[in-house]
C-alpha positions as CSV (number, residue, x, y, z in Angstrom):
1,X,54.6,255.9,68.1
2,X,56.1,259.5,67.1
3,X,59.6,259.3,67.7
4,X,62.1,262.6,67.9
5,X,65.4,261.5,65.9
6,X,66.9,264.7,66.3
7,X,67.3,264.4,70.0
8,X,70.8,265.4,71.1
9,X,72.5,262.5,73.1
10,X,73.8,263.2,76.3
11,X,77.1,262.4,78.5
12,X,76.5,260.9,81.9
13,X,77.0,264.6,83.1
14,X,74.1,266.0,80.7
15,X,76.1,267.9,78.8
16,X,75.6,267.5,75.1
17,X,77.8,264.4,73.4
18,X,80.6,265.2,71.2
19,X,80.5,264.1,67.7
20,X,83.5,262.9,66.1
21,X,85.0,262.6,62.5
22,X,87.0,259.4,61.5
23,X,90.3,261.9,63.0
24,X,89.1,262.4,66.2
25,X,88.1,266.1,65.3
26,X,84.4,267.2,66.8
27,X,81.6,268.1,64.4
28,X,78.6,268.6,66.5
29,X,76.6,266.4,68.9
30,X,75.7,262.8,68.5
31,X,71.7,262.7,68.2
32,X,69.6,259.9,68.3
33,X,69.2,259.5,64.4
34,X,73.1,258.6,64.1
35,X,72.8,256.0,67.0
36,X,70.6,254.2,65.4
37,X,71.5,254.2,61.6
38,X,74.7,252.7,63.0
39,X,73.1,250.5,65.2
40,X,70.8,248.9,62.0
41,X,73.1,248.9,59.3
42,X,76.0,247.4,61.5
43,X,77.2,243.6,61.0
44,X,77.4,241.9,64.3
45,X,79.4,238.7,65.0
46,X,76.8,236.5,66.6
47,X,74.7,236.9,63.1
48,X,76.8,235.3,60.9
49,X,73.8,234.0,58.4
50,X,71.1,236.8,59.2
51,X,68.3,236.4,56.4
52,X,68.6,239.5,53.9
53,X,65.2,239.8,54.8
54,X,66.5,241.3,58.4
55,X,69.0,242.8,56.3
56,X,66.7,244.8,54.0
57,X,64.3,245.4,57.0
58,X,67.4,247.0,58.8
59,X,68.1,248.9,55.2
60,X,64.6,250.2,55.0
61,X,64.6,251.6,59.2
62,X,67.3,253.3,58.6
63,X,66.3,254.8,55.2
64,X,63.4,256.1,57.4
65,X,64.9,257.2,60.2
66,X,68.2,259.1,58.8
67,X,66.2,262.2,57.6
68,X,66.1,263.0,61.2
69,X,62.6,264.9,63.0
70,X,59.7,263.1,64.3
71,X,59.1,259.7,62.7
72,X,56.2,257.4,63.5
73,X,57.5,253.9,64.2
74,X,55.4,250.7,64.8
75,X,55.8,248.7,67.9
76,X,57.9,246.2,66.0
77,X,60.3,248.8,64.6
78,X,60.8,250.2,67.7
79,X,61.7,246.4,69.3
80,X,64.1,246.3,66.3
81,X,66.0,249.4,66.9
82,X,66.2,248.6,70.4
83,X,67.8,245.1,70.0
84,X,71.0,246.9,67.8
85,X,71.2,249.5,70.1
86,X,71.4,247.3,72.9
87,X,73.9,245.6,70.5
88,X,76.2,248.2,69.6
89,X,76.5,250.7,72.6
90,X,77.5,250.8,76.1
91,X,74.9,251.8,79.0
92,X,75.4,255.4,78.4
93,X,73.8,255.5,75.1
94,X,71.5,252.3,75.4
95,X,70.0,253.9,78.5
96,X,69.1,256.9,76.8
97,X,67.8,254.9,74.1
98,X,65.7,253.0,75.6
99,X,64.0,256.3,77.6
100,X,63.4,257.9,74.4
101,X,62.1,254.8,72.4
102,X,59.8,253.8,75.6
């Protein structure tokens, strides 16, 4: 499945998502890419002891997938990307997710 990870993220209003710097100061718009890259290399409570097999598999997604453009993604790295993003982000962003990851 071809996947667009350049695809500009989207307030609730449609109007291209801010993208902030560690002081609060916008540079650019959040795209797709940077929600997920987030989502897979983040550590999440509830996985305390996740195998570094998961961990590496994470790695290696998100290797792919930060060079932005189209990417073709199997079924199963698509179920994966979903599961952190679902993880990580409200219903603004898990939503949109989801629609473009479908």
């Amino acid at each position: 499945m071809k996947i667009d990870f350049s695809t500009e993220m989207k307030t609730i209003e449609g109007k291209p998502l801010p993208k902030a710097d560690s002081q609060g100061k916008v540079e650019g718009v959040v795209k797709l890419k940077d929600v997920c890259v987030r989502s897979l290399l983040a550590v999440y409570a509830n996985e305390p002891n996740l195998p570094v097999e998961k961990k590496v598999g994470r790695f290696t997604l998100a290797q792919k997938v930060v060079n932005e453009g189209e990417i073709d993604l199997t079924p199963e790295e698509v179920v994966m990307i979903k599961h952190v993003v679902g993880k990580n982000y409200g219903a603004l962003i898990v939503g949109q997710t989801y629609a473009l990851l479908k």
